[in-house]
ZADO-1210 file (C-alpha; in nm, 4 decimals, padded with zeros to 6 digits):
<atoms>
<atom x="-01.0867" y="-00.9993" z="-01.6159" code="UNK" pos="1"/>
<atom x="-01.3050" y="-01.0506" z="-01.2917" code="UNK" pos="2"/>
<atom x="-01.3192" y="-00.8870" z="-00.9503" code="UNK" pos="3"/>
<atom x="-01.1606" y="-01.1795" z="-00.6920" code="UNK" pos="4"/>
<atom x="-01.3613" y="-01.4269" z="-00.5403" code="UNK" pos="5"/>
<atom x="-01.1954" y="-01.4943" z="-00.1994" code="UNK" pos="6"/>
<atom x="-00.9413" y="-01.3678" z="00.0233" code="UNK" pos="7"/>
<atom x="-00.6275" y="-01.5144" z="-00.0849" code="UNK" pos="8"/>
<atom x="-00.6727" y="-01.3683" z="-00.4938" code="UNK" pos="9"/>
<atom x="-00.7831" y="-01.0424" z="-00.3703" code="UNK" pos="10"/>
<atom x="-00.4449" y="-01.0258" z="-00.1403" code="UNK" pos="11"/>
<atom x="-00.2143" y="-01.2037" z="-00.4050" code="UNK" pos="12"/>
<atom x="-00.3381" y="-00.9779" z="-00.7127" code="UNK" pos="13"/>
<atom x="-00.0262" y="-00.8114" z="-00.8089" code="UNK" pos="14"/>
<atom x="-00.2702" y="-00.5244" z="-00.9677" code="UNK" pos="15"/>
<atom x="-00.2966" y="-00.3418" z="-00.6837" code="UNK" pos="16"/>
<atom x="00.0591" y="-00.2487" z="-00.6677" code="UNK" pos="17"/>
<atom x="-00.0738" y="00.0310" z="-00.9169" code="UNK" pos="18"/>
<atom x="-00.2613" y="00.2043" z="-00.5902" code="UNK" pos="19"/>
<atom x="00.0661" y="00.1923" z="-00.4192" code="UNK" pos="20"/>
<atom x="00.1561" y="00.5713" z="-00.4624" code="UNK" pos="21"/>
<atom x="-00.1809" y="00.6636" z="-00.3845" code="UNK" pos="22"/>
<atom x="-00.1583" y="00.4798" z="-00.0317" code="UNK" pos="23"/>
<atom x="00.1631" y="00.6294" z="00.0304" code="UNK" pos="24"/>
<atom x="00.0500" y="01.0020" z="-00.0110" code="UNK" pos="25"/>
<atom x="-00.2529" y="00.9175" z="00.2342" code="UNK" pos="26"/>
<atom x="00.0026" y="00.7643" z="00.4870" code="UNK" pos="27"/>
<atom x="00.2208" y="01.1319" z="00.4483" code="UNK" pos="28"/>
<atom x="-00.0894" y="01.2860" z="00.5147" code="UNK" pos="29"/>
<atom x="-00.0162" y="01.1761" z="00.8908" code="UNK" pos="30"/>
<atom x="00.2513" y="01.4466" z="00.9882" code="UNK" pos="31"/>
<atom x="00.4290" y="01.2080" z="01.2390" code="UNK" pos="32"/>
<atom x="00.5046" y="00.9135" z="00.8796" code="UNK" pos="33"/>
<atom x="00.5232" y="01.2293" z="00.6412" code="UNK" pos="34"/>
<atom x="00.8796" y="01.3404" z="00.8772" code="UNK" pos="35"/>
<atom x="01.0066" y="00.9882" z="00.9503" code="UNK" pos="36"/>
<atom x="01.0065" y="00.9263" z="00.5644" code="UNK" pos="37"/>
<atom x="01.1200" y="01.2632" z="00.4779" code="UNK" pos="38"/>
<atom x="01.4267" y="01.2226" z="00.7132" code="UNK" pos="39"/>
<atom x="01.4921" y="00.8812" z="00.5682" code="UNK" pos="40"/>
<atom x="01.7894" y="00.9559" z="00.3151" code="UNK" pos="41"/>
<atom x="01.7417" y="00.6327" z="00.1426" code="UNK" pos="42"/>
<atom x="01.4048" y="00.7843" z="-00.0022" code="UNK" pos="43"/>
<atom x="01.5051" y="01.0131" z="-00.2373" code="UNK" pos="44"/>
<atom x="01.7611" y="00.8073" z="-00.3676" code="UNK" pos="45"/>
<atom x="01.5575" y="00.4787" z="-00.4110" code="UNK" pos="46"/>
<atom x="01.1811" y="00.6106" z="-00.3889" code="UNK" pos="47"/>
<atom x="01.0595" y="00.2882" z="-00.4517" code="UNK" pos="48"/>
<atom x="01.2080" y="00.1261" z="-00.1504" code="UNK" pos="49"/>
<atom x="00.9426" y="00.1871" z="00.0621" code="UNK" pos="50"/>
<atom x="00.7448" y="00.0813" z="-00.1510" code="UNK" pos="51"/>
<atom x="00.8949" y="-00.3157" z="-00.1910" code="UNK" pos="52"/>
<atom x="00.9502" y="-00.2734" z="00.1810" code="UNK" pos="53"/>
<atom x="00.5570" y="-00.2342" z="00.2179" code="UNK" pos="54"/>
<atom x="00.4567" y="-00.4799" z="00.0094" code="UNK" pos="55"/>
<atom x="00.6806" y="-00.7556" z="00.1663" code="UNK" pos="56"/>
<atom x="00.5005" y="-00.6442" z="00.5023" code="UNK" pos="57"/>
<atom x="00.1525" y="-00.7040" z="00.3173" code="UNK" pos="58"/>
<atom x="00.2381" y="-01.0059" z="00.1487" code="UNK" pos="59"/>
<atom x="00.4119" y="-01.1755" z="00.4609" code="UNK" pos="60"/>
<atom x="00.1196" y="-01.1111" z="00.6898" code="UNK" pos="61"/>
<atom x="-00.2231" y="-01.1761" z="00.4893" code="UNK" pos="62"/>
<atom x="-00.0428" y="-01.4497" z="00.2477" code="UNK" pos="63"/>
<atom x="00.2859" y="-01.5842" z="00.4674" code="UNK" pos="64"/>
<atom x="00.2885" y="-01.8405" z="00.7740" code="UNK" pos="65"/>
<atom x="00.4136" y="-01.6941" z="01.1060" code="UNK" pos="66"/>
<atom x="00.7218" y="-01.7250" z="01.0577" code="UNK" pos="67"/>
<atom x="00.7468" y="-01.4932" z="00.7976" code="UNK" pos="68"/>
<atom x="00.4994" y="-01.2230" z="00.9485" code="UNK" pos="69"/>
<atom x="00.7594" y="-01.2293" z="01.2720" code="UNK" pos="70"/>
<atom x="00.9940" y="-01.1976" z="01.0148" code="UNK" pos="71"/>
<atom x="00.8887" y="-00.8808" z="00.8921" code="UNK" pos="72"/>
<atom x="00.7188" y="-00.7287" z="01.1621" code="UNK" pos="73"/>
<atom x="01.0286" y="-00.7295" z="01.3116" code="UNK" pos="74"/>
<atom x="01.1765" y="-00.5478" z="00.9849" code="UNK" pos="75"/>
<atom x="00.9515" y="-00.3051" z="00.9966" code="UNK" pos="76"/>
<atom x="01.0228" y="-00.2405" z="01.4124" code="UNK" pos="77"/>
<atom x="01.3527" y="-00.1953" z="01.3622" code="UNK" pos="78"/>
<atom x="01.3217" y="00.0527" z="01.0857" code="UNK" pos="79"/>
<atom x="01.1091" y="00.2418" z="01.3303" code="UNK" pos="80"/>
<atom x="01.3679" y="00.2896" z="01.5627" code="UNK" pos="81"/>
<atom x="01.4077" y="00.6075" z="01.6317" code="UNK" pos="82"/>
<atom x="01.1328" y="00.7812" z="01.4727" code="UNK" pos="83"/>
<atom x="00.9175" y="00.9508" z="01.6952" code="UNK" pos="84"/>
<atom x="00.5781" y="00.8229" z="01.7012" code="UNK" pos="85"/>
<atom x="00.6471" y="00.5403" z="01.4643" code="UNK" pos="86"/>
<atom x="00.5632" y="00.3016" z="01.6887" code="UNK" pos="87"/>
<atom x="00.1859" y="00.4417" z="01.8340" code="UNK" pos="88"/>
<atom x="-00.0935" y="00.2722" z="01.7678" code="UNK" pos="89"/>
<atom x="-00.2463" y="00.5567" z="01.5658" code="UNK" pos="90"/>
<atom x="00.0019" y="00.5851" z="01.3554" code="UNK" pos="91"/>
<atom x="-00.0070" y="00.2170" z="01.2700" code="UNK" pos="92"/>
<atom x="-00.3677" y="00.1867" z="01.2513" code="UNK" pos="93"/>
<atom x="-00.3780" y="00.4798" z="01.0006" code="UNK" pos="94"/>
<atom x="-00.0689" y="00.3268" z="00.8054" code="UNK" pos="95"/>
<atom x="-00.2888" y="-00.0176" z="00.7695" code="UNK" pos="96"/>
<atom x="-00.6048" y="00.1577" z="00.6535" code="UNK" pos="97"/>
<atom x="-00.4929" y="00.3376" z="00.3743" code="UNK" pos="98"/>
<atom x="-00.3460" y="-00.0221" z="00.2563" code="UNK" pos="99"/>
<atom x="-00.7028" y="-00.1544" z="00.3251" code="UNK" pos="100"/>
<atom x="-00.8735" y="00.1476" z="00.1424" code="UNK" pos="101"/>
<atom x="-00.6800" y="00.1934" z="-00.1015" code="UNK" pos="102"/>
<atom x="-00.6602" y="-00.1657" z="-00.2060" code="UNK" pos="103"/>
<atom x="-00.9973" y="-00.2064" z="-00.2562" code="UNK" pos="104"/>
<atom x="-01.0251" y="00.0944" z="-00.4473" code="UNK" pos="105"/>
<atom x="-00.8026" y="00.0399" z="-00.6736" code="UNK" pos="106"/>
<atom x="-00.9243" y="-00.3399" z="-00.6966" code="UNK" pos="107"/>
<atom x="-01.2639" y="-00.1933" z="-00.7883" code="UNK" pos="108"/>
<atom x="-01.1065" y="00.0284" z="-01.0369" code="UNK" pos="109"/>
<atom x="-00.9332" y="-00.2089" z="-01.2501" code="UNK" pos="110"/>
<atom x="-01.1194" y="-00.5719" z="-01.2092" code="UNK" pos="111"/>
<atom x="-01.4625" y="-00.4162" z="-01.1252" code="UNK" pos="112"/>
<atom x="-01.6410" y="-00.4412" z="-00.7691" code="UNK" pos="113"/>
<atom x="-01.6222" y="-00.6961" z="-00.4671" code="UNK" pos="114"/>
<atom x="-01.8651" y="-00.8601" z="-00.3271" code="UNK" pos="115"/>
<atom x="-02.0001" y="-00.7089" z="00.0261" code="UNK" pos="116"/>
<atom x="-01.8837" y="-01.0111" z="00.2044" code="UNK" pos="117"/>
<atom x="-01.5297" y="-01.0181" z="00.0778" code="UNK" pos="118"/>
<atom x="-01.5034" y="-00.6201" z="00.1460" code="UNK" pos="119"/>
<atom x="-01.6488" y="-00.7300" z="00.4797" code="UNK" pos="120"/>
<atom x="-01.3535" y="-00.9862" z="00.4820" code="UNK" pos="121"/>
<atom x="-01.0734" y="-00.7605" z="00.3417" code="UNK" pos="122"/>
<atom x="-01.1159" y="-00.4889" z="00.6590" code="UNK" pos="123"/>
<atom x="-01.1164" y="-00.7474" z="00.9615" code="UNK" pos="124"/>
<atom x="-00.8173" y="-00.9367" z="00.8316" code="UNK" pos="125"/>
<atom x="-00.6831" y="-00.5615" z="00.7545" code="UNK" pos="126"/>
<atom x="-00.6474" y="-00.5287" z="01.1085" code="UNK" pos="127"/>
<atom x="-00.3317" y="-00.7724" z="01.0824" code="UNK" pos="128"/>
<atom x="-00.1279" y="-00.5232" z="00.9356" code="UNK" pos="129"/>
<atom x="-00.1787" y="-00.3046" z="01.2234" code="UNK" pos="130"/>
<atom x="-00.1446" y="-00.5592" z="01.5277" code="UNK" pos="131"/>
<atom x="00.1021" y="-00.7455" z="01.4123" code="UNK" pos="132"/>
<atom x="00.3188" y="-00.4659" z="01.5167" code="UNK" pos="133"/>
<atom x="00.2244" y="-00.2868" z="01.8308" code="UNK" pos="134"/>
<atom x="-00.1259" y="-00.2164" z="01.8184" code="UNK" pos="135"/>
<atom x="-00.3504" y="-00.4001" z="02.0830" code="UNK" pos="136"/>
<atom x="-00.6619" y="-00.5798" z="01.9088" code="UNK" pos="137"/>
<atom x="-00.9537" y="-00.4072" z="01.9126" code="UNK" pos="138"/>
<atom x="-00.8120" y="-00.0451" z="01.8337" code="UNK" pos="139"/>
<atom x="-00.9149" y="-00.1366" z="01.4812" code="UNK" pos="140"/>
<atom x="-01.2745" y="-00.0245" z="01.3431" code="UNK" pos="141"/>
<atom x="-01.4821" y="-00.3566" z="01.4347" code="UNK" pos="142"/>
<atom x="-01.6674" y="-00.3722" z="01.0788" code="UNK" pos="143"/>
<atom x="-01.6813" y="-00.2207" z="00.7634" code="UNK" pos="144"/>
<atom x="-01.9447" y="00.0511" z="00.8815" code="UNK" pos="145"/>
<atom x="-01.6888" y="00.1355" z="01.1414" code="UNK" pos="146"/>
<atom x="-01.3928" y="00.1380" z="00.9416" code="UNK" pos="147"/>
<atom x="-01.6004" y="00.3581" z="00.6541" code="UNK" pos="148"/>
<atom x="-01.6442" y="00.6184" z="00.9494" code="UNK" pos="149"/>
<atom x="-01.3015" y="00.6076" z="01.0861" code="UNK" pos="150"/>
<atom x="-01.2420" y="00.7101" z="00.7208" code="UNK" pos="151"/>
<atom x="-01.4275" y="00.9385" z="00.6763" code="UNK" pos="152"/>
<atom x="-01.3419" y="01.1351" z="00.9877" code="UNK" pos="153"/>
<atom x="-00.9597" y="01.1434" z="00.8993" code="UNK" pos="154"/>
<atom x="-00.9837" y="01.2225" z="00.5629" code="UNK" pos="155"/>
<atom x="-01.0401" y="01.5799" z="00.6875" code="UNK" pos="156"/>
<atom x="-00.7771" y="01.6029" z="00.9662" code="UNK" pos="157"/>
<atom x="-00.4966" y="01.4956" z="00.7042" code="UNK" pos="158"/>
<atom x="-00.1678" y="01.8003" z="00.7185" code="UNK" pos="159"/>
<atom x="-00.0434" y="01.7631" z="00.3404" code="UNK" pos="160"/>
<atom x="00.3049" y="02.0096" z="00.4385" code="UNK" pos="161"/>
<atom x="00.6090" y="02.0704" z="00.2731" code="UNK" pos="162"/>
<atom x="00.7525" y="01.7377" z="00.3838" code="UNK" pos="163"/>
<atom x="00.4761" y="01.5832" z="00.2068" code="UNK" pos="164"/>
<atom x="00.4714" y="01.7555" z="-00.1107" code="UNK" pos="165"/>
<atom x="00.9064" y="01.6957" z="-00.1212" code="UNK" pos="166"/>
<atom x="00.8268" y="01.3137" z="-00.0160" code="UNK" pos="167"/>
<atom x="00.5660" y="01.2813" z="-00.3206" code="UNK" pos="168"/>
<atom x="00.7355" y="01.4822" z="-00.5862" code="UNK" pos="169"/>
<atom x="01.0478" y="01.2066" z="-00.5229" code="UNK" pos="170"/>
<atom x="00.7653" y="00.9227" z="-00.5575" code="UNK" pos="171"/>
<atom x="00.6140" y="01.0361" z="-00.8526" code="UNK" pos="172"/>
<atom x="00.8894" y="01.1620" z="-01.0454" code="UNK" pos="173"/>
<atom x="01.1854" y="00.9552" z="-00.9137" code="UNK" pos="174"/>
<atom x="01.5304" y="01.0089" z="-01.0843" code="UNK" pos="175"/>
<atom x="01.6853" y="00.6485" z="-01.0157" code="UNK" pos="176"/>
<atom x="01.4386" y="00.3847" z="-01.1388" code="UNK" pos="177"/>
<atom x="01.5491" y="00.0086" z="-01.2155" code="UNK" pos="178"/>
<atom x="01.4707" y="-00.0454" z="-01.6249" code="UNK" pos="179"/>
<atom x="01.1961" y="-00.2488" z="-01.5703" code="UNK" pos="180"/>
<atom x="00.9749" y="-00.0093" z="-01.3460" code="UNK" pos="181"/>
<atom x="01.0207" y="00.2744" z="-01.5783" code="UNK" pos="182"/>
<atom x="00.7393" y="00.1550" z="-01.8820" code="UNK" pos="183"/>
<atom x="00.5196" y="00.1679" z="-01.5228" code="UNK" pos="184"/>
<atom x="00.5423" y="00.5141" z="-01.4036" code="UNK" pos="185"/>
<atom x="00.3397" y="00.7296" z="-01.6526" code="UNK" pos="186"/>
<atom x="00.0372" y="00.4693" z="-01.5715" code="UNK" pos="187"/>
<atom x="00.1043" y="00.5587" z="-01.2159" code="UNK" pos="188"/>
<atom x="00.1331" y="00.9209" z="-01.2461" code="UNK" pos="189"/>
<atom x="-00.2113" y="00.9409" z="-01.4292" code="UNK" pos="190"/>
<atom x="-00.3470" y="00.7021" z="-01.2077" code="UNK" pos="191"/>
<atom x="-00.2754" y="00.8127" z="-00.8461" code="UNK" pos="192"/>
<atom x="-00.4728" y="01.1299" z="-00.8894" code="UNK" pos="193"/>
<atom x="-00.7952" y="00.9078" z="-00.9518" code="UNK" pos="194"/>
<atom x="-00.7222" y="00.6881" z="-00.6773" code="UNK" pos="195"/>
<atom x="-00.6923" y="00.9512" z="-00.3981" code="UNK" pos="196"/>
<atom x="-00.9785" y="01.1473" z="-00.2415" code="UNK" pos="197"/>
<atom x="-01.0798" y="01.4684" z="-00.4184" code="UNK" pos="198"/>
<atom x="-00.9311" y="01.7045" z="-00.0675" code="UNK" pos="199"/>
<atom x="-00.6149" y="01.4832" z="-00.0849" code="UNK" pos="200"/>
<atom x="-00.5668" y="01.5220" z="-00.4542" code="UNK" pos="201"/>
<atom x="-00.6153" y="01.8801" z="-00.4578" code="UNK" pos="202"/>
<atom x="-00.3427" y="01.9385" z="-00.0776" code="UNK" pos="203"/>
<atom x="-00.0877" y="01.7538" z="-00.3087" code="UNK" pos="204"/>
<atom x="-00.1463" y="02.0204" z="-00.6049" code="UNK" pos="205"/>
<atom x="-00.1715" y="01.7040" z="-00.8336" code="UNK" pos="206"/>
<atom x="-00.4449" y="01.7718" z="-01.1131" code="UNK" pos="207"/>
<atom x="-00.6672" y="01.4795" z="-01.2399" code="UNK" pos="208"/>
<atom x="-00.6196" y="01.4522" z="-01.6227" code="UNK" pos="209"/>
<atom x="-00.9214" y="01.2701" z="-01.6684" code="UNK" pos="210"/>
<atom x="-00.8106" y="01.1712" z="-02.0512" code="UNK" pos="211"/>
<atom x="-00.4749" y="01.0738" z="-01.9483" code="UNK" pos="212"/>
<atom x="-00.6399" y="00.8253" z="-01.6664" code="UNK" pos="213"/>
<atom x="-00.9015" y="00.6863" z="-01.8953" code="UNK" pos="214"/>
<atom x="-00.6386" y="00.6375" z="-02.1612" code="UNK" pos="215"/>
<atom x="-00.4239" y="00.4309" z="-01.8180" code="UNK" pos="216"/>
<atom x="-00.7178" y="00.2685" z="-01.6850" code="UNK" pos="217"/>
<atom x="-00.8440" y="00.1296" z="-02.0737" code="UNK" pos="218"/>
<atom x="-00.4796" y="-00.0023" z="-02.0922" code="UNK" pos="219"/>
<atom x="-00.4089" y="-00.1849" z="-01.7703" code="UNK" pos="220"/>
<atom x="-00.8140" y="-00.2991" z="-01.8043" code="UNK" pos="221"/>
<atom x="-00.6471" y="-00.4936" z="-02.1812" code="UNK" pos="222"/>
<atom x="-00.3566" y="-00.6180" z="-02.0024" code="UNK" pos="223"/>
<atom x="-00.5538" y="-00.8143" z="-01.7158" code="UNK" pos="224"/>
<atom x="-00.7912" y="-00.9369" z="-01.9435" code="UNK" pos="225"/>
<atom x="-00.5366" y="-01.1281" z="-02.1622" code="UNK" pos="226"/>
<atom x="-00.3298" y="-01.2121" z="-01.8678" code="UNK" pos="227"/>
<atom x="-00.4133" y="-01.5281" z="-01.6918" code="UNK" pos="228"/>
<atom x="-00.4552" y="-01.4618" z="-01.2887" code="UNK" pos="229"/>
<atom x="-00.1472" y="-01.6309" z="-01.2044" code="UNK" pos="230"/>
<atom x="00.0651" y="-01.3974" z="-01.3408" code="UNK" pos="231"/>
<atom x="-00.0430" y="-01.1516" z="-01.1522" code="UNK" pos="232"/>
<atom x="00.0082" y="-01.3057" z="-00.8276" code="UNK" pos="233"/>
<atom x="00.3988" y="-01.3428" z="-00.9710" code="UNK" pos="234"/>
<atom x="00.4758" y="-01.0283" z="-00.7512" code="UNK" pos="235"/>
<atom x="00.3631" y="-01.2204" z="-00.4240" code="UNK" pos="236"/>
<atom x="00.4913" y="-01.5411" z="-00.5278" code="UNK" pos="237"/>
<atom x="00.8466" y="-01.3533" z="-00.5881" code="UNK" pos="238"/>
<atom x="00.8311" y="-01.1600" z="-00.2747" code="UNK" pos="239"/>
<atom x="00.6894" y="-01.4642" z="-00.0465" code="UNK" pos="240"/>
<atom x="01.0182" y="-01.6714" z="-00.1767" code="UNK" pos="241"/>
<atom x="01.2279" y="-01.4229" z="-00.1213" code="UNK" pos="242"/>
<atom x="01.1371" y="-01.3709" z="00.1971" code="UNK" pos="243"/>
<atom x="01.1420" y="-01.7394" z="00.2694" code="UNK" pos="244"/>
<atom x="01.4779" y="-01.8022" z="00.1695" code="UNK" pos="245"/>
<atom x="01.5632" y="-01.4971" z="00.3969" code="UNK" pos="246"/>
<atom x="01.4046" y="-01.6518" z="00.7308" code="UNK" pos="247"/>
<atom x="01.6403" y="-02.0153" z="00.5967" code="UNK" pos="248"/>
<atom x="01.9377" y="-01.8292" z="00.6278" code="UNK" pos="249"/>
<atom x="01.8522" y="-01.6613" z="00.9558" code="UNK" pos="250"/>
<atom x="01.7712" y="-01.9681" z="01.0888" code="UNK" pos="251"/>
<atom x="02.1123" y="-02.1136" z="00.9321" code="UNK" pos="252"/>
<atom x="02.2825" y="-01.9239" z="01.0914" code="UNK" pos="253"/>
<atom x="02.0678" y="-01.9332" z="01.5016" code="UNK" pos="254"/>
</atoms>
C-alpha cells in the first residue's frame, strides 16, 4: 500500500469511493443541492444512485476522452432541469470541491499522504468537474493556497437543515441496498464521521466512534495492502466501459 504517484492512479483508485458519503453531506450543506436532492424521489428509494451517478461524472471527466465527458455533462444538465439554482456557478463550484477535498482526504487516510505537487495537480484539474458544466474558467480557486481558503471560508457558512439531516439518515442507513454493497456500509458509517470536518460532523448529530473508525480504517488499510492496484481501479475501469458502450449506442442510433 502506497499513496499514488501521478494523476491518473490517484483519479482511478477505487478507494476513495469510501469518502463518498462524506462528500455528499458537505454538498447538502449547500441549502440550494440539500432541496434538489431532498425533492428527488428516487433518493430515498435507491440512496446510492447519486452516488454511481457522481462517480460516472468523475470518472468520465478526469479519466474519459471528450466524448464521454459531453456525455455526462450532459447527464448531469438534464438532471438539473428544473432545480432551482442547480445550474449556478456556485453551486457547481462548491459541488466539485468537496469531490476535490474530500478525495484527497480520504486518499491520505487510507494510502498515506501525496506529494505537494500531485495535491497541487489534483485541485487545477479539479476545476474540470466544475466547468465542464456551466461554470466559466477562472471562477475556480487558481492554486492550492486559494482553494485551501475558499475552504476554509465555506466550511462556516454551511446550513445543515432538516432536509439535510432526512437526505443523510437515507444515505447512511439506506433500506434497499444491492447484496454486494451491504458488507460496505458499516465501514462507511464509522468512517464518514472521520472524514468530515469537526462543525460538519457535529450539524449532522453524527458522533465519531473513534474505536469503531480505527477498527474500519486498520481493515480497509489490510485489504489495500494485499490487493494489487489494479483492482482497485476495477470501479473506473467498469464505469468507463459502461459508459463507453452507452455513447456506441447513442451514436448507433444518430
Amino acid at each position: 500500500m502506497r499513496a499514488a504517484r501521478d494523476w491518473p492512479e490517484y483519479a482511478a483508485d477505487g478507494a476513495l469511493v469510501l469518502g463518498g458519503a462524506a462528500a455528499i453531506l458537505l454538498q447538502l450543506g449547500d441549502p440550494v443541492v440539500a432541496r434538489g436532492v431532498a425533492a428527488h424521489s428516487a433518493f430515498a428509494r435507491d440512496p446510492l444512485r447519486r452516488l454511481e451517478h457522481t462517480l460516472a461524472y468523475v470518472y468520465a471527466v478526469s479519466l474519459g476522452d471528450d466524448e464521454l465527458e459531453r456525455l455526462v455533462a450532459g447527464m448531469v444538465d438534464g438532471a438539473h432541469s428544473g432545480v432551482p439554482g442547480a445550474r449556478d456557478a456556485a453551486h457547481q463550484i462548491w459541488v466539485a470541491a468537496t469531490l476535490c477535498w474530500t478525495g484527497m482526504r480520504t486518499h491520505a487516510l487510507l494510502r498515506g499522504a501525496i506529494t505537494a505537487e500531485l495535491a497541487d495537480e489534483i485541485v487545477a484539474r479539479s476545476e474540470r468537474l466544475a466547468t465542464a458544466l456551466q461554470t466559466r474558467p477562472g471562477a475556480w480557486p487558481r492554486d492550492r493556497t486559494a482553494f485551501a481558503d475558499y475552504w476554509d471560508a465555506r466550511i462556516p457558512a454551511l446550513e445543515i437543515g432538516p432536509e439535510a439531516r432526512e437526505v443523510a439518515g437515507q444515505l447512511l442507513h439506506p433500506t434497499a441496498l444491492p447484496w454486494w454493497a451491504r458488507p460496505a456500509m458499516p465501514i462507511v458509517r464509522a468512517l464518514t464521521p472521520a472524514l468530515l470536518p469537526p462543525t460538519v460532523r457535529e450539524a449532522y448529530g453524527l458522533p465519531l466512534r473513534r474505536g469503531r473508525a480505527a477498527l474500519a480504517l486498520a481493515l480497509v488499510r489490510a485489504l489495500l495492502a494485499l490487493a494489487p492496484r489494479r483492482l482497485s481501479e476495477l470501479p473506473s475501469r467498469h464505469v468507463l466501459e459502461r459508459l463507453r458502450r452507452h455513447a456506441a449506442r447513442r451514436s448507433g442510433k444518430a
